[in-house]
N, C-alpha and C positions, 0 to 999 in steps of 0.2 A: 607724515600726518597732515602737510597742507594740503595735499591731494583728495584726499580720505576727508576731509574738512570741508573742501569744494563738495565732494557728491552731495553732503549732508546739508550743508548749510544755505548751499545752492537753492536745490529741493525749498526748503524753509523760506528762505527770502521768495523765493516765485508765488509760494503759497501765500506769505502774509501780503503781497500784492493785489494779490487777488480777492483776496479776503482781509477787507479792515479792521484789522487787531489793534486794539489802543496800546499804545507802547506803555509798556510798565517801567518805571523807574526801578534799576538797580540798586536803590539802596536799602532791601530788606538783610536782616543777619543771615546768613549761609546759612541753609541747612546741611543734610545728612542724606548720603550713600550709603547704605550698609547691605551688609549678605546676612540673611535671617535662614530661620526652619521656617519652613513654607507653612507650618503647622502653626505658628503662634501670627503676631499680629504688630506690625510698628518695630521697628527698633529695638532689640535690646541694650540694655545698660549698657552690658559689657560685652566681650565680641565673645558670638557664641561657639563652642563646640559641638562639630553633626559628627552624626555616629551612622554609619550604614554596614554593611556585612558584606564582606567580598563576592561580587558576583551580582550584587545588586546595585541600580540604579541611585546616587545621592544626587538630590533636588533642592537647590539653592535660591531662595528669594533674594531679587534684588529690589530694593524699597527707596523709595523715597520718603523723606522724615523732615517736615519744616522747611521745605524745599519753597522756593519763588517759583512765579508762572512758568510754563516748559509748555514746550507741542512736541521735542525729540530730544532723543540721544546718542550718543555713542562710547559703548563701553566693553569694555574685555577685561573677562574674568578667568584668573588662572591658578593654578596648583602642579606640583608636582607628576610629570607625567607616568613615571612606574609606578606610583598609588591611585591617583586620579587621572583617568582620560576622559575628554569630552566626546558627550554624544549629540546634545543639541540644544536650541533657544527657544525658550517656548513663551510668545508672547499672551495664551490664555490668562483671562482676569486680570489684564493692564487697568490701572484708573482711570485710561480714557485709550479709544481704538488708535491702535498703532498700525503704521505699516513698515516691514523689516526694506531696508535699501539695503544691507548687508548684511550675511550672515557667512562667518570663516569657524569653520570648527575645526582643531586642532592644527590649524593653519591652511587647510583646505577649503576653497571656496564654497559654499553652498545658494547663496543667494548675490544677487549684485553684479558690480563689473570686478572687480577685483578685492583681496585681501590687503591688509597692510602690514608694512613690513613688520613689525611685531609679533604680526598672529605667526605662533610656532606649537609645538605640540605640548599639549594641557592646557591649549585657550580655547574658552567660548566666547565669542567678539560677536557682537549685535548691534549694529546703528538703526534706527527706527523712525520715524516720526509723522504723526497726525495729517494723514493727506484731505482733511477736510482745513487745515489748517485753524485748529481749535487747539487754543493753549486752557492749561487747568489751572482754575482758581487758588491762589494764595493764601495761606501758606499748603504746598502739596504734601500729602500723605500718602503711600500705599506701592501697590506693585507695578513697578516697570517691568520684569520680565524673570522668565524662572530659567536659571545656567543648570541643566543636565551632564552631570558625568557619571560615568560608571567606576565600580570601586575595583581596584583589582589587586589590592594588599589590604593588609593591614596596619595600622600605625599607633605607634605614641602620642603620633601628632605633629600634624603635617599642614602648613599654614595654606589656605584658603586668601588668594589677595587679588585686588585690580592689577591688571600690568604695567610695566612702565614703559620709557622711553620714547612716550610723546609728545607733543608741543601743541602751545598752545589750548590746554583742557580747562576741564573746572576746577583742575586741584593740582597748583603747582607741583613741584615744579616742571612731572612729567607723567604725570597716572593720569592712565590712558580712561581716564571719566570724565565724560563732555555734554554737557546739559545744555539745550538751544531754548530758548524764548521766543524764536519768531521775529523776532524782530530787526530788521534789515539792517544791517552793519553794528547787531549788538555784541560785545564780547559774550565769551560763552557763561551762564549761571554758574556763581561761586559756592561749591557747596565742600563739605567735609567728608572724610569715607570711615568706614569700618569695616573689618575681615573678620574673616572667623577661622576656625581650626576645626580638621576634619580627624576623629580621633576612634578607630576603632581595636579591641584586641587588647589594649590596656589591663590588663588586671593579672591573676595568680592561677596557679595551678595548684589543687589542694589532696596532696593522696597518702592513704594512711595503706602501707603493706606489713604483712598480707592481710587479705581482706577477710580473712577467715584461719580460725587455727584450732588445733584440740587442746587441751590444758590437762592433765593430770591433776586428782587433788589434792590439796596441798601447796600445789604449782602457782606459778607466775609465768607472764608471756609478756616481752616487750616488742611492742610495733614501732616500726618507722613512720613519720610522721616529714612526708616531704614537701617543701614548697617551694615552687620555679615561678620564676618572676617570664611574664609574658608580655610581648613589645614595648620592653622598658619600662615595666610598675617596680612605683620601689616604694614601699612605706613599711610597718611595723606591727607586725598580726598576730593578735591575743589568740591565744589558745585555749580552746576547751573542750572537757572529756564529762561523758554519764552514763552508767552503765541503765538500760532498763532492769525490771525483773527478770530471773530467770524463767524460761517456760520446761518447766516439768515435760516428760512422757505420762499418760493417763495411768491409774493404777483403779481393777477394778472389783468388785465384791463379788459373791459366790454365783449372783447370779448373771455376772457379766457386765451392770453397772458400774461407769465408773465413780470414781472415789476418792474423797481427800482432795487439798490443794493441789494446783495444779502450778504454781507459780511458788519461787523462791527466795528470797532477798538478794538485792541487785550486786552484782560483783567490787571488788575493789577496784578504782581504777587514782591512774595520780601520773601525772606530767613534769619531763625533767624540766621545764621552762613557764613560765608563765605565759611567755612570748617572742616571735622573733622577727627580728629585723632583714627583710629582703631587700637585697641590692636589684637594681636595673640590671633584668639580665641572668641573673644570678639565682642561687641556690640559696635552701635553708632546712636543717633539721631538727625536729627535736624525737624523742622517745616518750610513747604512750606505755607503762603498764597496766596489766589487768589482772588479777589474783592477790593472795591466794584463791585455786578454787574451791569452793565449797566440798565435805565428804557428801555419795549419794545419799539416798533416802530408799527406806527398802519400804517393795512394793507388790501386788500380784499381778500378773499377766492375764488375760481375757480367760484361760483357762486354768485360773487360780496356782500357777506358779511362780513359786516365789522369784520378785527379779528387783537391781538396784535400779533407781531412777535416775538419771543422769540428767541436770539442766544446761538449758543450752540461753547463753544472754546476749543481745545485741549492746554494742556502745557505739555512742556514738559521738564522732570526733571533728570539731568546729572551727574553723580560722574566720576570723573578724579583722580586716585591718580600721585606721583610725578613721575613715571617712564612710564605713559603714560597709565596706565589699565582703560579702560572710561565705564561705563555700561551708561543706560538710560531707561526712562520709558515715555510713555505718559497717563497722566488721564485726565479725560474729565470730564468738569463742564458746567451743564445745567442752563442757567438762567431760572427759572420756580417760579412763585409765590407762596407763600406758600401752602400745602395743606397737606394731609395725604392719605395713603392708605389702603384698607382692602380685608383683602380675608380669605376665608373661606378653610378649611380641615377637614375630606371631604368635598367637593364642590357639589360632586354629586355620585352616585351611592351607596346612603344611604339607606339600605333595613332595614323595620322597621314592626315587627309582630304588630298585630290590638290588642289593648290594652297595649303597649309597648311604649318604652320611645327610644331615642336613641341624641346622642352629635356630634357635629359640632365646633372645634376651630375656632374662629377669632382672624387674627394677624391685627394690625393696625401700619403704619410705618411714621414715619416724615417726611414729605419732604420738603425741604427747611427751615429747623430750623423750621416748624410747632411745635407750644407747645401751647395746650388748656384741656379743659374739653370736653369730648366724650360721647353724650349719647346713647341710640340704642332704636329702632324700629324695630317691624316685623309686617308683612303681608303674608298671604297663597294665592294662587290662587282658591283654592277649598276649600270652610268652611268644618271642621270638624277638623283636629289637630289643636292644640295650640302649640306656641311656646315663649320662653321668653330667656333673654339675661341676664348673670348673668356677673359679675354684671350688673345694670343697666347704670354705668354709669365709665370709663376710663379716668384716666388723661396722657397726652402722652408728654414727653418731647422732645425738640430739639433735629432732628436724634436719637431719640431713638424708640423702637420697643415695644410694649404693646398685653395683649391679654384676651378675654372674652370667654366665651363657653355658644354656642346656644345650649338650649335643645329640643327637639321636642317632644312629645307624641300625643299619636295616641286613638282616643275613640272607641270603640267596634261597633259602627255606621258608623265608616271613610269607605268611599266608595275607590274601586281599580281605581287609577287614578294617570299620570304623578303630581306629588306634586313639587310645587316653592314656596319657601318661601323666599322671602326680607326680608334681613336685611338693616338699613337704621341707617349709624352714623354720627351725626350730631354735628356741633360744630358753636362757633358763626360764623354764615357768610361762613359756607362749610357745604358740605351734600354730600357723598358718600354713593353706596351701594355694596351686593355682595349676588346672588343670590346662594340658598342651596337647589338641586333636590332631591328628594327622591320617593321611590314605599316601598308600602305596602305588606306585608304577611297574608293570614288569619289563623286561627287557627283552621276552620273546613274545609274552601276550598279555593282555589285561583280562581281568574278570570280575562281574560284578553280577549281584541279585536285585532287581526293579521288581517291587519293594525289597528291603532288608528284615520289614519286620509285618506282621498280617495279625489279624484281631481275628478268630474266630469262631467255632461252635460246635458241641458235638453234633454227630451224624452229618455236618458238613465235610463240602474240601476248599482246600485254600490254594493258591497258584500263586509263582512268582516268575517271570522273567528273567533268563538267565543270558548274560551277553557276554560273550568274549569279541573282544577285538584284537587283531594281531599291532603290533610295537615294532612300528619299522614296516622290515622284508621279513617275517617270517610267517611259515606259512606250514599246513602241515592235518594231521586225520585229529580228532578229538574225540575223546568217549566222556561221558555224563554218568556220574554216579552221584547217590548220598547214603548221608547215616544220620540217624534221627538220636536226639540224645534229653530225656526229659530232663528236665532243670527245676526243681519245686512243684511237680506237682501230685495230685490225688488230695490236696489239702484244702477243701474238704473235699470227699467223691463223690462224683452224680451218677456214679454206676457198681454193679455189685454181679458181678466181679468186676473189677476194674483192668485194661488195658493200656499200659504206657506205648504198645508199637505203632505208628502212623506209617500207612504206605506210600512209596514214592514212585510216583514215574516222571518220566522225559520223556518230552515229544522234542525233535526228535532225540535219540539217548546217543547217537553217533554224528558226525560233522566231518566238514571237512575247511579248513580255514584256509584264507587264499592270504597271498600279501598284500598288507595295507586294507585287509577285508574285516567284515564283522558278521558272525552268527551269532543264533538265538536259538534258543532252547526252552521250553515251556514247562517248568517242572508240578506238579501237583501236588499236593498232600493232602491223602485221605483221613479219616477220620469216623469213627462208627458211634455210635449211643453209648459206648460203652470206653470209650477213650478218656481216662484221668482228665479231670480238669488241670490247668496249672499252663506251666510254661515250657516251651522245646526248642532245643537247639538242633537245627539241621544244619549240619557240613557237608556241602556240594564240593565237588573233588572233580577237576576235569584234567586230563591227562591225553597228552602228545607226547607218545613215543617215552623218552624219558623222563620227561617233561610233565610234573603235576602240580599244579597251582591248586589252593583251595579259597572259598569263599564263604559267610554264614550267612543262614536265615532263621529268625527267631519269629515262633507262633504262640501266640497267648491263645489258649482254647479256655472259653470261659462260661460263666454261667450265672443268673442274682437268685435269689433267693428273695420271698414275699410272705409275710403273716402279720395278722390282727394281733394285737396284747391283747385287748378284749371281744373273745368270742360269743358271748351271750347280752346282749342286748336288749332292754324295756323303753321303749316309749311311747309317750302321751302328746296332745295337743300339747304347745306351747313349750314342752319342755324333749328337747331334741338328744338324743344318745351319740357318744362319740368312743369310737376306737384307734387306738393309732394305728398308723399300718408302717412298719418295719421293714427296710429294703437292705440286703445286702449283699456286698460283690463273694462270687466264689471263683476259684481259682486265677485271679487278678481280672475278672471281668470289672470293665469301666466305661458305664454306660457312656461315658460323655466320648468315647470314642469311634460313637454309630451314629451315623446322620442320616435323616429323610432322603431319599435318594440314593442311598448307601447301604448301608445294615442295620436303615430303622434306627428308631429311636425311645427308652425307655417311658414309657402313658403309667399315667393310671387315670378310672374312670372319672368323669368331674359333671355337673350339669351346671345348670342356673337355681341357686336356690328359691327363687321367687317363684318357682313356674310351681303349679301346685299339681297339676298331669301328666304326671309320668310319661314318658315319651315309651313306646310303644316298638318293640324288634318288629323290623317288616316281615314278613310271611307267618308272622304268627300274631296276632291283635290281642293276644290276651296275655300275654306276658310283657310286663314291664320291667324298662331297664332305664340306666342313666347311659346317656352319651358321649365322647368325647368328640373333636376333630384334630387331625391331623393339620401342620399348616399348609400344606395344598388344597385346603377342605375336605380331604375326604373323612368321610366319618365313622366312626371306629368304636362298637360298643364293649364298654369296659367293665361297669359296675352293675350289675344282673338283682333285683329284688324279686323274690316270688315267694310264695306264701306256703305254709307247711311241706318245705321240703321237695316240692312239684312243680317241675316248669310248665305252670298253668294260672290262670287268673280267674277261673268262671265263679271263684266262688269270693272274688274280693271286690266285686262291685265296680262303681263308676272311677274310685279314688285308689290309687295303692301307696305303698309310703314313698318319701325322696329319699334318695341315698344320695351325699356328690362327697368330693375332697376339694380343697381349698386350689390346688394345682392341677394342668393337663398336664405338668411336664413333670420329671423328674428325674435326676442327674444319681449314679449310683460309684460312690468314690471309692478307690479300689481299695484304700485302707479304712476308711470311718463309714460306719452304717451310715444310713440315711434316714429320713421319717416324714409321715406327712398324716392326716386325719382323716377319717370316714364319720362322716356326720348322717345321722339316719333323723328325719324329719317326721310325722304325719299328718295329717287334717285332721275335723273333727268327724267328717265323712271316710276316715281309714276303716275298714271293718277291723272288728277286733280279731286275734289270732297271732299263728307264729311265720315269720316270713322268715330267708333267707337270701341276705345284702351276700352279694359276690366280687370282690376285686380283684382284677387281673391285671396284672405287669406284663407290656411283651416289650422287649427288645430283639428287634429282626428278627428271624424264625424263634426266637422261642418267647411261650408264653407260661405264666405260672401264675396260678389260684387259688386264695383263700377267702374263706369264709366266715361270716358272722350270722348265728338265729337272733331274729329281731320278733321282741314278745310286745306286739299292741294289745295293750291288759283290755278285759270286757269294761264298759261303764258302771259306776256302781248305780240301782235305782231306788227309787223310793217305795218302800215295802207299808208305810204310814204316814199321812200327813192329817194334822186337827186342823179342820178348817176353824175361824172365826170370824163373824161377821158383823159385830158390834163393837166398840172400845169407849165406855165411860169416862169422859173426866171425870166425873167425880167418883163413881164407884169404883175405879179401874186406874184409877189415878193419871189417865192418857199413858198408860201402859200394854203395848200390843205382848203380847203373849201367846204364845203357844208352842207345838213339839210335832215329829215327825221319824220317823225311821227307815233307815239306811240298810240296804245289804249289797254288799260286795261279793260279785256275784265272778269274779277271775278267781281262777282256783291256784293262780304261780306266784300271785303278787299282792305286798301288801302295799294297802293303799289307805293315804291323810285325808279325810273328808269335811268337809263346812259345809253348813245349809243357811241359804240366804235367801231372804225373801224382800223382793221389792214390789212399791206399790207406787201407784202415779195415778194422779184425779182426772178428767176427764178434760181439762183444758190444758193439763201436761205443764200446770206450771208448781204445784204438791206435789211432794216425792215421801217415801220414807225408803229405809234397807234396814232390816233386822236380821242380826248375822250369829248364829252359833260358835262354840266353841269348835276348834280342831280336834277329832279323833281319830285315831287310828285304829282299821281296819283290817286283821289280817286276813289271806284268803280266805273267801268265803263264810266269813264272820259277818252278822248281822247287831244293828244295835237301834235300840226302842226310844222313845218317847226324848228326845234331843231337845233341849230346849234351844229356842233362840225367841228376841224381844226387841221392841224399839217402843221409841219415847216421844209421843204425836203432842203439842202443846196445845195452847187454849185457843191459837189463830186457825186451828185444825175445823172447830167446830161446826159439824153440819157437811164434812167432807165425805164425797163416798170413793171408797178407790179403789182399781181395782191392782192386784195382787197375783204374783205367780214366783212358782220356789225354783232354786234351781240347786243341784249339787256342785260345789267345784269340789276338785279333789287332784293332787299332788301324787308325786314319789316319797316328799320331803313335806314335813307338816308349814317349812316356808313356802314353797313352790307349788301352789296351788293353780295349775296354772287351764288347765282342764275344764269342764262344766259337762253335767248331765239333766235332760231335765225325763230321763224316764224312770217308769215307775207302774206298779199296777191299781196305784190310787191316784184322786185328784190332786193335783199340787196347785192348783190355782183356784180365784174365788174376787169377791168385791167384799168389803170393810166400809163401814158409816161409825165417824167419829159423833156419840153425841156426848147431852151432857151430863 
């Protein structure tokens, strides 16, 4: 250190030579060295603990605190080097500018002429001092310099200290802390130190297993509740438990709304401990219960069947030790009746050579304390492998986990075909299953159908690809047959007579396969107008020499079906007619399995109901229709209006009615109908008459059409109107009065009628409405002398106004929604209020 002392000190006295510094008398109190968090300010009380995360950077202040005059220092700061290494001296935000004469990190020189012997690995060692040679006013506060190390464990707590083993410092009898004053032959500044402790990872580990479970009701379920003590935490951690509510499944009324509470009182829950005591290091357990679980609650299903509701509750489980460290966990208990579950591995994608054997695990699991005897079953979808469950039969206990191995073999006759085989484990009063796929190899040739299965239509054909590849060396002539075999169908027919025979060719129907080669064959399936709807099993059968392998192809030929529930149609302005329109699959046709680009896709007509003009078929201007598009745009007319039965418009004027449905699109499920609405609109400009609304469904070549007559009733008109032209206060009591007569002049429809009559004065800021009763009209019925009246008051007086009647008229004596103002009398006129 006297070496290390010269550089420093040296430096200092040449400086305070140069520069007249009044010498300060040494006899202030010592201050204070300390290592702070760079984050606070001045000294703490007591020596602090830093916390940083392995991997990152911890930044240490070194301060001065009540210190006498200084212009330098020299100091080294150290720690443990497998937790703490140094990476640097950062003199940014000194209390006055410093210049480093040394800087040794981890014993490595970085600045200066040399290290001193102390510096070794976990120091940062920094000598510094003021080369303007300015000492700082008494007493000093604030930062000398910030010591970088990087964190590379974690600890309990690991002491942060100055080093020793130097001579001559500020802090007997050998810390290595040396504070200069400048002043030429003065002993070094007496000051006092403080450390700190670097402390990260201290705390618990808090876990509650299993994080989730099923209960049975009735039941109880006890969790483990474990605590591990981390880099030596050791104190004493209350425990606590709370179940929330249970959350219900929705339960819903007839009409599909749901219903009823939704939530159920919270489970039991209760702890064998109140609390436990962790050692340094060490373990600690206690047990959470939760139960009994509640019985369900019975409920209906969206489609009003009856089902139990089972709640599901979260709890949730707390450790507090005494100084406030809390972890928590939530696990989740399912009230579920007993039962068990099985699943298989592989599941599927089991390739299995022909005459070959190959294995499938089954795991079977508890649930809800399920504990029985387990025995097993299998079934293949195609005869020819065998399959068997070894053992035959499992005993499984409460939440525990059991397992069996399905074996499969394969007979030298097994045909090329998607293979399912069930397994089915049954115990008293529960039966679960889990299905196990598999494809075959041959061992002279392989064979397969690209596609397996084709969607499609009468009076079409359908094609499939058919490839054999040779297995190995063999090699040899092929011939290509099939047999058609209908599977479910004619149910319902689209043909009368109906035919189940589809014909088959191969292109080509003969081969000849080489070693290690592959051909192909193109097979077709015909199909005529008159072919069963439904489903068909083709067995393609190819055969070398002795040698015949088979393969399957399954065809759905299919068809929808389309009509109106209501076929006769009235409407009026304002008040729009609507039919359902009813879709459904025949012979397992399913629209969603036709795409744009493919085999089309199921439309019906749609427009904009806003647009009030009919859009118009191009090469014909007088026929109106509604439009659809396709989503490539093209556009596609679907819903057809024309008027008396004739695709012709010359006699429906400027306006014809709207017809649209709420959807372009619509999906046709091969078991549940479908539905969607045809809304029929008109103006007050629709001529009256009977039109004919047309909706078509196409899916890919085929299209189908039904119809709805749509009846725009005639207006009714005014066959009588009294005019008046005076109204007395006082003779007349400002009472408008008067009648008029109506004929309903539509011979199919009866129709609700009002007469109202409004009047407005010449500045448009006087109004009156005089409105009649509703009557009904049946076709072609006329009715006289109608009164209607209004009540003109005494601010009326001297008003002259003028007046016009109009008919509205309804379906429905509410839904008036119509107006007419014809007639072969006048219906309007001027009125003078006098008095």
């Amino acid at each position: 250190m006297k070496k290390l002392e010269k550089v420093i000190l040296i430096p200092l006295m040449l400086l305070t030579s140069l520069f007249v510094v009044p010498a300060i008398p040494n006899a202030h109190a010592a201050g204070q060295i300390c290592l702070a968090d760079p984050s606070t300010t001045g000294c703490p009380a007591l020596p602090p603990t830093l916390d940083q995360a392995p991997g990152g950077l911890l930044r240490i202040a070194v301060r001065a605190s009540g210190v006498d005059a200084l212009n330098g220092f020299d100091i080294q700061v150290r720690s443990d080097p497998t937790i703490l290494t140094g990476v640097s001296a950062d003199l940014t935000g000194s209390i006055i500018p410093f210049s480093a004469l040394v800087i040794c990190i981890n014993g490595l020189l970085q600045a200066g002429s040399s290290c001193a012997p102390q510096d070794a690995d976990g120091v940062v060692h920094l000598a510094a001092v003021n080369t303007a040679g300015a000492t700082t006013t008494p007493p000093t506060n604030g930062l000398l310099f910030t010591a970088v190390f990087k964190v590379l464990a974690g600890s309990d707590g690991t002491p942060i200290f100055f080093n020793t083993g130097c001579s001559g410092t500020s802090v007997g009898p050998d810390v290595c802390v040396t504070i200069a004053n400048g002043v030429p032959g003065a002993p070094p500044v007496p000051v006092s130190i403080q450390e700190a402790t670097f402390m990260h990872g201290a705390d618990y580990n808090f876990a509650v297993t299993p994080d989730s479970t099923t209960v049975a009701p009735g039941s109880s379920f006890a969790f483990t509740i474990t605590l591990t003590s981390q880099a030596g935490f050791t104190d004493t951690i209350g425990l606590n438990a709370v179940s929330g509510v249970g959350a219900n499944p929705p339960s819903f009324d007839a009409d599909g709304n749901p219903i009823g509470s939704t939530t159920v009182p919270p489970i039991a829950v209760s702890l064998s401990v109140p609390s436990l005591f962790l050692p340094a290091n060490g373990m600690a357990t206690a047990t959470l219960t939760a139960g009994p679980a509640p019985d369900p609650t019975p409920g209906f299903d969206v489609n009003g069947g009856d089902i139990l509701l089972f709640p599901t509750f979260v709890i949730t489980a707390t450790g507090t030790s005494s100084v406030g460290v809390s972890h928590s966990q939530n696990v989740v208990v399912q009230d579920t009746p007993q039962d068990f579950s099985i699943s298989a591995s592989p599941a599927n994608g089991l390739i299995i050579p022909i005459g070959g054997s190959s294995t499938s695990t089954l795991t079977l699991t508890s649930i809800s304390a399920f504990a029985d005897t387990i025995s097993f079953s299998t079934a293949v979808n195609i005869n020819g492998p065998t399959s068997a469950v070894s053992p035959a039969s499992v005993t499984l206990s409460a939440y525990g986990t059991t397992t069996a191995t399905l074996t499969i073999t394969i007979p030298t006759t097994a045909d090329f075909a998607a293979y399912d085989i069930t397994v089915t484990a049954t115990s008293a009063g529960v039966t679960n299953t889990v299905d196990v796929t598999f494809v075959i190899t041959g061992t002279d040739f392989n064979l397969a159908a690209i596609p397996d299965h084709i969607i499609t239509f009468a009076s079409l054909s359908a094609s499939s690809g058919i490839k054999v590849s040779s297995a190995t060396t063999f090699a040899g002539p092929l011939t290509f047959s099939a047999t058609v075999i209908p599977t479910g169908t004619n149910t319902p027919a689209n043909c009368s007579p109906c035919s189940t025979v589809l014909v088959t060719r191969f292109d080509p129907a003969t081969a000849t396969l080489t070693a290690g080669g592959v051909v192909f064959s193109t097979l077709s399936v015909e199909t005529t107008a008159n072919s069963a709807l439904g489903n068909y099993t083709v067995v393609i059968s190819v055969t070398s020499g002795s040698i015949t392998h088979r393969v399957f192809l399954t065809i759905a030929l299919g068809d929808f079906s389309i009509h109106l529930v209501t076929t006769a149609l009235t409407v009026i302005p304002g008040t729009p007619a609507t039919s359902t329109i009813n879709l459904a699959s025949l012979g397992g046709f399913a629209a969603t399995n036709f795409q744009i680009g493919f085999n089309g896709v199921a439309y019906l007509g749609a427009t904009n109901p806003e647009r009030t003009r009919v859009p118009q078929l191009p090469g014909n201007p007088q026929l109106r229709l509604v439009q659809v598009y396709f989503p490539n745009g093209t556009r596609v007319p679907q819903t057809i209006i024309f008027p008396n039965g004739v695709r012709t418009c010359a006699d429906c004027g400027v306006y014809g009615p709207i017809a649209s449905v709420p959807v372009r699109q619509t999906f046709i499920d091969v078991f549940t109908p479908n539905h969607t609405t045809l809304t029929v609109r008109v103006t007050p400009q629709t001529p009256a008459g009977d039109y004919i609304a047309s909706v078509t469904g196409i899916a890919g070549p085929i299209t189908h059409t039904t119809t709805a007559t749509v009846h725009v009733p005639a207006s009714p008109q005014f066959i009588q109107f009294v005019p008046v032209h005076k109204v007395s206060l006082s003779r007349d009591n400002g009472i408008y009065t008067s009648k008029a007569g109506i004929t309903n002049f539509d011979t199919a429809t009866t129709l609700f009628v009002s007469i109202q009559v409004i009047g407005i004065d010449s500045t448009g800021t006087k109004t009156f409405t005089a409105t009649s009763i509703v009557v009904q009209l049946l076709p072609g019925q006329s009715i006289s002398n109608l009164a209607f009246s209004a009540a003109l008051p005494a601010s009326t007086l001297g008003t002259r106004y003028s007046y016009s009647a109009m008919i509205q008229y309804g379906l429905t004596a509410t839904a008036l929604t119509a107006s007419s103002v014809l007639g072969n009398v006048p219906s309007s006129g001027t009125l003078t209020v006098t008095s």
